[in-house]
Chimera marker file (.cmm) of the C-alpha trace (Angstrom):
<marker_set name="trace">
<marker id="1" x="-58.046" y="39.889" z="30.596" r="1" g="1" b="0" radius="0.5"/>
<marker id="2" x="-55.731" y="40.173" z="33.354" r="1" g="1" b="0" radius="0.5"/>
<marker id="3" x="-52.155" y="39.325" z="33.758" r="1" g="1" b="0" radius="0.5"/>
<marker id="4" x="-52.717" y="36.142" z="35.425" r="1" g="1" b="0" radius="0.5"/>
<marker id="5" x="-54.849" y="35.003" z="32.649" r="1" g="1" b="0" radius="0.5"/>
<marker id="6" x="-52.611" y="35.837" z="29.967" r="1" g="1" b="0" radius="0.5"/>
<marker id="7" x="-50.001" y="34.046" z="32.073" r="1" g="1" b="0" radius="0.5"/>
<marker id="8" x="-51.853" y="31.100" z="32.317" r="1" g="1" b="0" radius="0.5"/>
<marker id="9" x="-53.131" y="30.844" z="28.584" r="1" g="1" b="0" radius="0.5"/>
<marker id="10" x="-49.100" y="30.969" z="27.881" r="1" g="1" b="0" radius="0.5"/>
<marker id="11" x="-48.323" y="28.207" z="30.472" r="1" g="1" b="0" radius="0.5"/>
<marker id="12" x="-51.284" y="26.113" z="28.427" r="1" g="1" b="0" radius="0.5"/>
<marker id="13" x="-49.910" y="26.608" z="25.171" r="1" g="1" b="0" radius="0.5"/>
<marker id="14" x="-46.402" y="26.375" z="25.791" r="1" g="1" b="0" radius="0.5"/>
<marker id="15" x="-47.072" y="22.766" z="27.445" r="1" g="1" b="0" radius="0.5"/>
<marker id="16" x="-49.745" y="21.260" z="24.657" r="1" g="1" b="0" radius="0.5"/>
<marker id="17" x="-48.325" y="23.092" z="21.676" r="1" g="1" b="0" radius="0.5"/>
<marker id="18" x="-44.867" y="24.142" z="22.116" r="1" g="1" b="0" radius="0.5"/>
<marker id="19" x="-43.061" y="21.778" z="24.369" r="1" g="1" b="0" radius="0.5"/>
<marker id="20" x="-44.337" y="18.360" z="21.892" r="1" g="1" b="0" radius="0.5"/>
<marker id="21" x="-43.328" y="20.263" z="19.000" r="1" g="1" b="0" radius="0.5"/>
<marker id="22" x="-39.951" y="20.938" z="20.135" r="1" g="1" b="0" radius="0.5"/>
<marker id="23" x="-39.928" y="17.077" z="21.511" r="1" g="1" b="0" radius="0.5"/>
<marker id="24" x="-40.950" y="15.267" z="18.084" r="1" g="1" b="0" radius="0.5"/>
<marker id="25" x="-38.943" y="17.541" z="16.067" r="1" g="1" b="0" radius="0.5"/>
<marker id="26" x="-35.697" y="16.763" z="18.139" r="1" g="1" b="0" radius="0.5"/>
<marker id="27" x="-36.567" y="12.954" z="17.838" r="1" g="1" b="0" radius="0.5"/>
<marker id="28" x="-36.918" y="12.687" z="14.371" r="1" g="1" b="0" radius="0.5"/>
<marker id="29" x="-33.313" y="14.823" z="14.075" r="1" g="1" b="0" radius="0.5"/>
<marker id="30" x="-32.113" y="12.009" z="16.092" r="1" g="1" b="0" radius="0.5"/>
<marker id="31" x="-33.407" y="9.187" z="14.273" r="1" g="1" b="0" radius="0.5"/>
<marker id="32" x="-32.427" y="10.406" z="10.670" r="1" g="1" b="0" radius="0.5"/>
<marker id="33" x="-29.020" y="10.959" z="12.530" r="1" g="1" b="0" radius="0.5"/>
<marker id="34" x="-28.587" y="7.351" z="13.315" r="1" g="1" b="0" radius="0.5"/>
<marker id="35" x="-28.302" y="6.241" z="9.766" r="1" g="1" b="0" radius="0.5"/>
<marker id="36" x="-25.541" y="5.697" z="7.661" r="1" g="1" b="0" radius="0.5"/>
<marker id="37" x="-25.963" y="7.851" z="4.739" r="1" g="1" b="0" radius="0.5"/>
<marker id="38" x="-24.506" y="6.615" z="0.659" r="1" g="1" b="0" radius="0.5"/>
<marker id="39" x="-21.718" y="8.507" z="1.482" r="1" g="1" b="0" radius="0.5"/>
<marker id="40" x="-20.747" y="6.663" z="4.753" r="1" g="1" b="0" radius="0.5"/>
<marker id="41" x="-21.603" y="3.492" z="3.122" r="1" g="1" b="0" radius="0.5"/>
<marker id="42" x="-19.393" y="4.336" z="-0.088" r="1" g="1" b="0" radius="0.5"/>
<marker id="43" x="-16.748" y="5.335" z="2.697" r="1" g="1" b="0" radius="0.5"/>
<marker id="44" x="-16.836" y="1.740" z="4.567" r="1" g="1" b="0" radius="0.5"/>
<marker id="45" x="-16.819" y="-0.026" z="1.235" r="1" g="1" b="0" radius="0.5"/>
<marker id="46" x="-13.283" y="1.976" z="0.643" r="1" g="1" b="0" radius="0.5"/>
<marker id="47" x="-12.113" y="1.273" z="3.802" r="1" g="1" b="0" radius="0.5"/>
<marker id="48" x="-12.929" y="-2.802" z="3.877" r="1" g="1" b="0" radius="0.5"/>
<marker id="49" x="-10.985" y="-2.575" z="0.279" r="1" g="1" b="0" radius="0.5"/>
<marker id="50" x="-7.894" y="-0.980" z="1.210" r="1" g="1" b="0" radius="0.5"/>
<marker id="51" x="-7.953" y="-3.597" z="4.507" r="1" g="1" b="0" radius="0.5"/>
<marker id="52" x="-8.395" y="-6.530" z="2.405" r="1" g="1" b="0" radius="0.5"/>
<marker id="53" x="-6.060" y="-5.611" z="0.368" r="1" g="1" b="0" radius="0.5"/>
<marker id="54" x="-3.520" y="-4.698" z="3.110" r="1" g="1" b="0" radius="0.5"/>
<marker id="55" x="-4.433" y="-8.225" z="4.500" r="1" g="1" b="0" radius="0.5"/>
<marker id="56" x="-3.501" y="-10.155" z="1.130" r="1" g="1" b="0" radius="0.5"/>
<marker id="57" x="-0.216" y="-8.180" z="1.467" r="1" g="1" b="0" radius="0.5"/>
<marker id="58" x="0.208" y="-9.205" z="4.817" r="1" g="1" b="0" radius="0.5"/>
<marker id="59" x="-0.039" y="-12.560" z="3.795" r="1" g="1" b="0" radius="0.5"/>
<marker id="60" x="2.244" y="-12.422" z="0.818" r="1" g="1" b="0" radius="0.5"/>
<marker id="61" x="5.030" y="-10.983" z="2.914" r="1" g="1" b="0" radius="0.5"/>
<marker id="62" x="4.323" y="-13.548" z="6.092" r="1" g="1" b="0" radius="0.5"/>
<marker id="63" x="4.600" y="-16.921" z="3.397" r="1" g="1" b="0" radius="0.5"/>
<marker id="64" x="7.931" y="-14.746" z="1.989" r="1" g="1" b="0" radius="0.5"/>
<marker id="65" x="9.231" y="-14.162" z="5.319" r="1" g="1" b="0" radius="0.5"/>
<marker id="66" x="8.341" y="-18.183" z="6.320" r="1" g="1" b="0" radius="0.5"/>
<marker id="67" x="10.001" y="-19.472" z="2.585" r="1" g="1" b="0" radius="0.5"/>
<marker id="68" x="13.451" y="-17.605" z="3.436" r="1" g="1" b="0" radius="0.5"/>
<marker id="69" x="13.346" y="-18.336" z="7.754" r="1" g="1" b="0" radius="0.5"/>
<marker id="70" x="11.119" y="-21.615" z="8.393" r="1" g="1" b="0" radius="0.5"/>
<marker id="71" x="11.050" y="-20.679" z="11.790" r="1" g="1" b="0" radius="0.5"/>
<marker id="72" x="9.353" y="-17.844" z="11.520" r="1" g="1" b="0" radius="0.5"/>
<marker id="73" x="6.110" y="-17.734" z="12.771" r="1" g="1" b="0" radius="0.5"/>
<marker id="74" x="3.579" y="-14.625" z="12.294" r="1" g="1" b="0" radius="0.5"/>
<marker id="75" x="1.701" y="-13.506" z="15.776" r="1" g="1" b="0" radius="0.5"/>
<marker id="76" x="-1.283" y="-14.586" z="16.847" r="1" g="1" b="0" radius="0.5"/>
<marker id="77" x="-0.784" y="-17.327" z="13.968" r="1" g="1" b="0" radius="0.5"/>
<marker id="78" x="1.070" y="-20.739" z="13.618" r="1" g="1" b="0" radius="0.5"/>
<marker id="79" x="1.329" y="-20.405" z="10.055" r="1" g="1" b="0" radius="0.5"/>
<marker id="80" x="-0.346" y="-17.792" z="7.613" r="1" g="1" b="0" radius="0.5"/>
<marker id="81" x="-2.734" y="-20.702" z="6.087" r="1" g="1" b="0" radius="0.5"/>
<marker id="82" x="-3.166" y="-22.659" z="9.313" r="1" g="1" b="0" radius="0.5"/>
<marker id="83" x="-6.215" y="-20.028" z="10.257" r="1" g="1" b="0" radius="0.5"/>
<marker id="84" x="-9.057" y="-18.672" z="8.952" r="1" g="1" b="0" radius="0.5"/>
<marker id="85" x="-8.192" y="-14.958" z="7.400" r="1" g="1" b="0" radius="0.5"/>
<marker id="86" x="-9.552" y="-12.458" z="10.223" r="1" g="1" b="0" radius="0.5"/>
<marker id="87" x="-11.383" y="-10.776" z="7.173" r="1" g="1" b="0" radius="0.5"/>
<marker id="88" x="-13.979" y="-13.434" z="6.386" r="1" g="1" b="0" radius="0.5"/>
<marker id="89" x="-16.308" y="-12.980" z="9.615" r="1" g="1" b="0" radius="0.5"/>
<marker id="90" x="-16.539" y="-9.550" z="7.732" r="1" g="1" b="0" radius="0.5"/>
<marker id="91" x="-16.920" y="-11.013" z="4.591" r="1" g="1" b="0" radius="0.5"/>
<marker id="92" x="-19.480" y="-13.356" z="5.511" r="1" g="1" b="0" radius="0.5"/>
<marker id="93" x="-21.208" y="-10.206" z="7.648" r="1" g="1" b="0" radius="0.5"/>
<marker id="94" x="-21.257" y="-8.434" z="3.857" r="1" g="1" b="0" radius="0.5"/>
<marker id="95" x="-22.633" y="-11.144" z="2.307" r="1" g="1" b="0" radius="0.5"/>
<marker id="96" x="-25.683" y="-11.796" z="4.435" r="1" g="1" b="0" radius="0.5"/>
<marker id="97" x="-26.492" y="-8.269" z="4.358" r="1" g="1" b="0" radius="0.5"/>
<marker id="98" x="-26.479" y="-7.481" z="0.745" r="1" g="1" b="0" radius="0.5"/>
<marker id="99" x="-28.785" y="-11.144" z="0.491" r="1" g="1" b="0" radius="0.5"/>
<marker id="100" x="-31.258" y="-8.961" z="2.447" r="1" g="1" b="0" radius="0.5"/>
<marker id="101" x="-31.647" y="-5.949" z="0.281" r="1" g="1" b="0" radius="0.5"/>
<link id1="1" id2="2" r="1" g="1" b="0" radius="0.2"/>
<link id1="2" id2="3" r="1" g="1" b="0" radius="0.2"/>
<link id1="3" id2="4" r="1" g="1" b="0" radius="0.2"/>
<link id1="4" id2="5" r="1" g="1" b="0" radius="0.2"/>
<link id1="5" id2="6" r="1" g="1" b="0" radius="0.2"/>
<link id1="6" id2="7" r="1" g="1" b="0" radius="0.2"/>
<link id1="7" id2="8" r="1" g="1" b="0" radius="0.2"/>
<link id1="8" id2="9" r="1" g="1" b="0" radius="0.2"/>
<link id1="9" id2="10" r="1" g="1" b="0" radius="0.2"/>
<link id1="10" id2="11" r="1" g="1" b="0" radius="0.2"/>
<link id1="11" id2="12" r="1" g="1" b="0" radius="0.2"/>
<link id1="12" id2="13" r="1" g="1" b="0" radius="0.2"/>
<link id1="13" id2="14" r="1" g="1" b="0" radius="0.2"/>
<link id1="14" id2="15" r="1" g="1" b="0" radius="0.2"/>
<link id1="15" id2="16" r="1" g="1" b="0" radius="0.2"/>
<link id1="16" id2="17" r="1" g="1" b="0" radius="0.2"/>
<link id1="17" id2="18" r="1" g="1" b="0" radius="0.2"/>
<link id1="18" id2="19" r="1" g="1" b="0" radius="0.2"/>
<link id1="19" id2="20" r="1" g="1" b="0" radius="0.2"/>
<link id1="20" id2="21" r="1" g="1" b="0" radius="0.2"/>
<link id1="21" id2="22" r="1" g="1" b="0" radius="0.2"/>
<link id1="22" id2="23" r="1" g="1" b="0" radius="0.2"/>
<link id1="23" id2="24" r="1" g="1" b="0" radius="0.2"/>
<link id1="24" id2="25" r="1" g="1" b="0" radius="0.2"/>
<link id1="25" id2="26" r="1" g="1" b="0" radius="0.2"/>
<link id1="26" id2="27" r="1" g="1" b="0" radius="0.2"/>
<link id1="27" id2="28" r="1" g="1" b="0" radius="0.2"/>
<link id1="28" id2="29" r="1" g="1" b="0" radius="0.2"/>
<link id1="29" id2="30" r="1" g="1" b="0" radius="0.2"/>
<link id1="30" id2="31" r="1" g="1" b="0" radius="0.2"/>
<link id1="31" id2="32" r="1" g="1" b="0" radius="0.2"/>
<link id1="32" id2="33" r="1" g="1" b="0" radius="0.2"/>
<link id1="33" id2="34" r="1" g="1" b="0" radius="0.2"/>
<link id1="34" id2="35" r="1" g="1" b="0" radius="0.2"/>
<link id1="35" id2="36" r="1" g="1" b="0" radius="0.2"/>
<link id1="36" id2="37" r="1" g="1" b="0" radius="0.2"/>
<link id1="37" id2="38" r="1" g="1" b="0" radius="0.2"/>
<link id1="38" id2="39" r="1" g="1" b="0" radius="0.2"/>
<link id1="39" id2="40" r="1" g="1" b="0" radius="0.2"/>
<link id1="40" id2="41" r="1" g="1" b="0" radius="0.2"/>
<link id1="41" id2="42" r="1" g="1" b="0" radius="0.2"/>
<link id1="42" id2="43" r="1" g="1" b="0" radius="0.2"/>
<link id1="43" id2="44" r="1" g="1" b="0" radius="0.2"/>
<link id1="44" id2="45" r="1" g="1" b="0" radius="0.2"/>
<link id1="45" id2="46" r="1" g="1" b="0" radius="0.2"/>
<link id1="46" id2="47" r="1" g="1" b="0" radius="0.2"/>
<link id1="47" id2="48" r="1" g="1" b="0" radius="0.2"/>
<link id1="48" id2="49" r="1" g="1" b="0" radius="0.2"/>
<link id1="49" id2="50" r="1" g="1" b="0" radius="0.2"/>
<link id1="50" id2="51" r="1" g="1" b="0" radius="0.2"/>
<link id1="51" id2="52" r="1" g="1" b="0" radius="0.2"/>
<link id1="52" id2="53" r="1" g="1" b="0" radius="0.2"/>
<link id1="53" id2="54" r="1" g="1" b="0" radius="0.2"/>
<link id1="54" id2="55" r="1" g="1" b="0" radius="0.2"/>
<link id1="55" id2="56" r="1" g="1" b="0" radius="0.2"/>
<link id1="56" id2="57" r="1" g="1" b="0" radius="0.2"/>
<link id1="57" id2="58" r="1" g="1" b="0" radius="0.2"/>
<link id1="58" id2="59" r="1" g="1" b="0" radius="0.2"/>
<link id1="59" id2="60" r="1" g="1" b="0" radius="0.2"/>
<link id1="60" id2="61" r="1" g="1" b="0" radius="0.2"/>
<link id1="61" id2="62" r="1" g="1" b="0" radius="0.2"/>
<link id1="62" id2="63" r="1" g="1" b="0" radius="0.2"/>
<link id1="63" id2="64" r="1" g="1" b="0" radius="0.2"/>
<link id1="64" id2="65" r="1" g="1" b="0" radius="0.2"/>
<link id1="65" id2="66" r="1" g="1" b="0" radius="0.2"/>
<link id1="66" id2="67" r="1" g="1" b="0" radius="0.2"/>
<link id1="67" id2="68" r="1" g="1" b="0" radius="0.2"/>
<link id1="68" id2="69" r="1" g="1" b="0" radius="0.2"/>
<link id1="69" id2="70" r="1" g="1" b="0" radius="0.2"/>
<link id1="70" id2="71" r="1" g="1" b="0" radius="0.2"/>
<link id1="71" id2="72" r="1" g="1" b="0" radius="0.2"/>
<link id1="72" id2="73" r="1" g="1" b="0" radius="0.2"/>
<link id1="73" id2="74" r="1" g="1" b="0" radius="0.2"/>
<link id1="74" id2="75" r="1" g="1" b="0" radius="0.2"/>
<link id1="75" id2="76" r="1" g="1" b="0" radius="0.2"/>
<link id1="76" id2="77" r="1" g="1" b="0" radius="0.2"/>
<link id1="77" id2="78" r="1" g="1" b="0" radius="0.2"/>
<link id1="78" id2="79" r="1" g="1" b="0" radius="0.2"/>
<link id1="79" id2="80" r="1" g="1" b="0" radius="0.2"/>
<link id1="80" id2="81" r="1" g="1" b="0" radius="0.2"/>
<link id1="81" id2="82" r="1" g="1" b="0" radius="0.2"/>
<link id1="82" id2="83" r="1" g="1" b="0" radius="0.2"/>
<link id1="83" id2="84" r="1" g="1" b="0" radius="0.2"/>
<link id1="84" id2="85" r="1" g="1" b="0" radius="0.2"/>
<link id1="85" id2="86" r="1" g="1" b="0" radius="0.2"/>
<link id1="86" id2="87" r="1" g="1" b="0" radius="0.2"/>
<link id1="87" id2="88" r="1" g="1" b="0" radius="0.2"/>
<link id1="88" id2="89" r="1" g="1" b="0" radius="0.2"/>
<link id1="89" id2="90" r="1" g="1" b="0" radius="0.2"/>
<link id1="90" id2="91" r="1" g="1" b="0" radius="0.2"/>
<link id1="91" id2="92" r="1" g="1" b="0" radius="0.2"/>
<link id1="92" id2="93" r="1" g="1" b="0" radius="0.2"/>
<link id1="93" id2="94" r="1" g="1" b="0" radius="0.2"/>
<link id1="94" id2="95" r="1" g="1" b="0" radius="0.2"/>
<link id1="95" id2="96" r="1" g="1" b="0" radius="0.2"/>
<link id1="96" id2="97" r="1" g="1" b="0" radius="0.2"/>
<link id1="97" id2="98" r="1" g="1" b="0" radius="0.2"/>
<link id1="98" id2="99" r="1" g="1" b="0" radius="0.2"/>
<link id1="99" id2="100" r="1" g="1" b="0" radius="0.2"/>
<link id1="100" id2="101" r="1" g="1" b="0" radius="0.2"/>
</marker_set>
């Protein structure tokens, strides 16, 4: 064997053998990637408790604020009732997707 044969058997293998390899293993890195593991899940679930909750305090103070100064108004609001709670699209997001599991 020559040089230019040994060069060309490595050219051959490095595109049918090597360069898929290295493709599908990068893909499936990336797919498993894109998924929220428990622990991100367990994190959202934290995080959409602590903003409901913040939002229920939000709403105390805004009808405590409105009881002592009836012209107060809250922003983005007319009145703290008078809308439906920016938290329920969520909600209703939740919902749907823990019918489906």
């Amino acid at each position: 064997m020559d040089s230019g044969d040994v060069v060309g058997l490595i050219a051959i293998v490095s595109l049918f053998i090597f360069l898929p390899w290295i493709i599908l293993h990068y893909v499936t890195k990336w797919k498993t990637a894109a998924t929220l593991t428990t622990g991100d899940e367990a994190l959202l679930d934290e995080l959409y408790r602590v903003a409901r909750r913040l939002e229920d305090r939000m709403t105390t103070v805004e009808r405590l604020v409105a009881a002592d100064h009836p012209e107060f108004r809250p922003l983005g609001r007319t009145a703290p009732s008078d809308t439906e709670e920016p938290l329920s699209l969520l909600e209703r997001q939740l919902a749907a997707k823990k019918g489906v599991r």
